[in-house]
N, C-alpha and C positions, 0 to 999 in steps of 0.2 A: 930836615923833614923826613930822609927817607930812614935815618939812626930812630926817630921819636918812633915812626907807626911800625917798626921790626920791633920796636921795646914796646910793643902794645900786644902786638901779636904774639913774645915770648910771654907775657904777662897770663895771657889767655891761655895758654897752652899750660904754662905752669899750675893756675888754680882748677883748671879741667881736670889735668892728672892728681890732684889734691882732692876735686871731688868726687872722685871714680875710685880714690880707693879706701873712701871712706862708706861707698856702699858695697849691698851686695850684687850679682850679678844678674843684670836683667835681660830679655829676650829685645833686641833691638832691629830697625825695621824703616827702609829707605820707602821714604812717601812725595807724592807728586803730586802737583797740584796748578794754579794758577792765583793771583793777582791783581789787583788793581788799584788805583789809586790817584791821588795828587801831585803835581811836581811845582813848589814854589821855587824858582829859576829866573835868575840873574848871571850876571859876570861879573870879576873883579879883574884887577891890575889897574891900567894905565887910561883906561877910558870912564870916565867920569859923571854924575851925574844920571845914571841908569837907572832906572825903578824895575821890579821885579814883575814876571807874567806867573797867572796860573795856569797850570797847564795839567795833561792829564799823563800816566803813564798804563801800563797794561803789558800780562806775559804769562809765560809759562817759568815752574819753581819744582827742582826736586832737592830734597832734602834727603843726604847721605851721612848715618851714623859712623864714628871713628872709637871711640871710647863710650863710655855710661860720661853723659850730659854734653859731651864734643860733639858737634857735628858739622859736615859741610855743608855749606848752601850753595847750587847753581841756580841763576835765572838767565832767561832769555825774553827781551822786554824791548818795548817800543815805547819807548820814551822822549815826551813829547818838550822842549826845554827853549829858552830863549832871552828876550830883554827888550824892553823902550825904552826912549828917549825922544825927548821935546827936537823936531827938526822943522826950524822956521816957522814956529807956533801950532805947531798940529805933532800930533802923534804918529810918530812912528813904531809898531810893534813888530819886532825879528822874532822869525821861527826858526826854531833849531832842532830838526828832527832826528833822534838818533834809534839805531839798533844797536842795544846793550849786552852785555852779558858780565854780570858780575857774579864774581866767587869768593863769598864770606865765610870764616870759621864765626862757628855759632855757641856759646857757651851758654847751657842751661843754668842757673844759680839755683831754681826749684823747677817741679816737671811742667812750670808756666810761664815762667819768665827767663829771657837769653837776653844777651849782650853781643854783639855780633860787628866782624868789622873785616875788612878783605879791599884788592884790586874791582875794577870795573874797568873794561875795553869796549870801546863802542866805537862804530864807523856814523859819519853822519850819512842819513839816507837823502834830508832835503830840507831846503833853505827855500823864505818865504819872507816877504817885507810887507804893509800894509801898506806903505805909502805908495807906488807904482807894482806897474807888473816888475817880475825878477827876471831879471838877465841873467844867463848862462855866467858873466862875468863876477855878480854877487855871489853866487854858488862857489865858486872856485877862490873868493876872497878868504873862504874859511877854510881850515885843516882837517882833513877829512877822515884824520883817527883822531880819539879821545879820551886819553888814560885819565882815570881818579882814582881815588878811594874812599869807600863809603866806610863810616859808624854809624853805628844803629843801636836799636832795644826791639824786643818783639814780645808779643804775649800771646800764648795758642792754647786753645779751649784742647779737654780732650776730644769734642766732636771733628777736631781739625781747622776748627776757623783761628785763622788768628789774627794780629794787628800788628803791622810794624812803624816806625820812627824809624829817621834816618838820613844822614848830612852825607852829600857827595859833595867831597872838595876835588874839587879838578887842578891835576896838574901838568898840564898842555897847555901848551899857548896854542886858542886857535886860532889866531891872525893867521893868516897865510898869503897875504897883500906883498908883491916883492917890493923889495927895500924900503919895507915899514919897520921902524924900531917899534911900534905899539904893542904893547905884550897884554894881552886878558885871558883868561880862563872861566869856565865852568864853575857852576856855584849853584846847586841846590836840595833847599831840602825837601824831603818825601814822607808823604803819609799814605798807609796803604792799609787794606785788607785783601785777604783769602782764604782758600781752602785748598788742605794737605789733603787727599784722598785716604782712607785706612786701604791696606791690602788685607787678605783674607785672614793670612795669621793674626794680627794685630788688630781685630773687632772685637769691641765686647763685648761679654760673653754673661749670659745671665749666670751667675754663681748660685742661686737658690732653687735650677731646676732640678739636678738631683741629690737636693738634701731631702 
């Protein structure tokens, strides 16, 4: 797994510089902004039977140019994630509340559409069951860091809005139950909008006022 997404990332990096020097050079410009969105979230591994929650997520984004169409992405996101299951005929729905921060390289293919794929670290903040009130003891049943990796596509207007896709595969086990052999992880995917703000060099500019 970790040979495949290094050969994804030399992949991006090689058509980046492929497309940067096939242009000319442009005036480039780190923009911030924020997020929001969907989080369709489940688990996989060893535990079975699971249906997925929708959930919401939400944060702050700045985007850091490296080359003409590379750039980096940070976010900082509350993300809200989890999973049910049927427990003795009624529903049981787990909340898995995380603080995120994933850093994606972003390859533009045209000045609208990227491709985009990076780590994500996240500590869980809090743990919620619908079935009874939660015990301090359910809280500590889970692992309370949470690596993955997200891929993604995005598409950004020039006014700065833009829309992202985007799969986090998790690769932590967050059992953390002592001497449980049960292994699951993380597993969702995200739909989102936002807006990049422009800084002041970077606004358009009427071109027709002194012709």
């Amino acid at each position: 797994m970790k040979s495949n997404i290094f050969g994804v990332v030399m992949v991006m990096l090689i058509i980046s510089t492929s497309l940067y020097s096939q242009q000319e050079s442009e005036p480039l410009y780190t923009r911030a902004g924020f997020k929001f969105g969907l989080n369709y979230a489940n688990i996989t591994g060893d535990i079975e039977d699971t249906d997925a929650r929708v959930r919401m997520h939400l944060g702050a984004v700045i985007e850091f140019p490296v080359i003409q169409r590379f750039f980096v992405q940070a976010e900082v996101l509350y993300s809200a994630q989890g999973y049910k299951f049927d427990e003795n005929g009624s529903e049981n729905k787990i909340s898995l509340n995380y603080l995120a921060l994933p850093i994606l390289a972003k390859v533009y293919f045209t000045d609208k559409f990227s491709l985009e794929t990076g780590p994500q670290l996240a500590t869980l903040a809090n743990v919620a069951e619908s079935a009874e009130d939660t015990p301090d003891e359910f809280f500590d049943s889970f692992n309370n860091f949470d690596f993955s990796w997200n891929f993604g596509a995005g598409y950004k207007m020039e006014s700065g809005l833009f829309f992202q896709l985007r799969y986090n595969l998790g690769l932590t086990d967050i059992n953390n139950i002592d001497n449980s052999t049960i292994n699951f992880k993380n597993s969702v995917a995200q739909v989102s909008v936002g807006y990049l703000f422009k800084t002041k060099n970077n606004r358009r500019r009427d071109t027709t006022i002194n012709q």
